[in-house]
Steps between C-alpha positions, in 0.01 A plus 500: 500500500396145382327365262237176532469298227214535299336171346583626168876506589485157647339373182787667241746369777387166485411437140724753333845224480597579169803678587602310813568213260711692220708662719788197674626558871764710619732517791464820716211718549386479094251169554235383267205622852671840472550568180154322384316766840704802324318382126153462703514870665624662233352425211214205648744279300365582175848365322359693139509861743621773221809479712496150597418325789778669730371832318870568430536886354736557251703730743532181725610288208757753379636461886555140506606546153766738598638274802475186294558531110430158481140496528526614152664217375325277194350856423281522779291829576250682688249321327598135610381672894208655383141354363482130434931559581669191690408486860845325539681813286306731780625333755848533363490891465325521885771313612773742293321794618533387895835425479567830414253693787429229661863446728617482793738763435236724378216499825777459705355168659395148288203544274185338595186407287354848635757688363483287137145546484551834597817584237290334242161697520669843575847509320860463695381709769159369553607345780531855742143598329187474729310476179625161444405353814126454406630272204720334726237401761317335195754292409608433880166419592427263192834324524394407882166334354609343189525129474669388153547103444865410565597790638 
């Protein structure tokens, strides 16, 4: 199945870089395009979402929580993720939570950006779940059109 881009979706895209520029680079598959696409899909980048613009549940926080204590540190909580919470704080926890599901080890071959996206919008075994691929094809198909500056 694919999906065409709508107008609308070019136009949130295009004019939505609020998060793009509060969230640095990264080495590996975690890039500002990516990460900004995933923020876009999920939640149309609407960084004051209920559960923030990565719509991070509390059951995914307590997971990247439990495999690294130290997002916690300087008293941090669920509530720095969620509402007007720190995009660069989300980004943190998604990148706690894949490095637990997310592995090599785990899939038994080296993650790709389908299988974050897909880990991310249906838990640690959202990857195996045909219900995840429509999200996925979103994303996939928005990341292949998306132009941002610099990038």
């Amino acid at each position: 199945m694919l999906f065409r881009l709508r107008p609308v979706d070019v136009i949130v895209v295009l004019l939505a870089t609020n998060l793009v520029s509060a969230w640095p680079s990264n080495t590996g598959l975690l890039k500002d395009k990516f990460l900004y696409t995933l923020a876009v899909v999920i939640s149309g980048n609407n960084e004051h979402a209920i559960d923030g613009p990565l719509r991070i549940s509390q059951e995914y926080y307590r997971d990247a929580v439990e495999y690294d204590p130290s997002l916690t540190d300087g008293g941090r909580t669920y509530k720095d993720v969620s509402g007007t919470g720190s995009t660069e704080y989300s980004r943190d926890v998604l990148k706690a939570y894949m490095a637990r599901y997310a592995t090599t080890e785990r899939l038994g071959y080296k993650p790709k950006r389908r299988d974050i996206a897909r880990i991310h919008f249906g838990g640690p075994n959202g990857y195996q779940m045909k219900s995840t691929l429509p999200f996925w094809y979103k994303v996939k198909n928005i990341l292949s059109n998306i132009v941002i500056a610099g990038k």
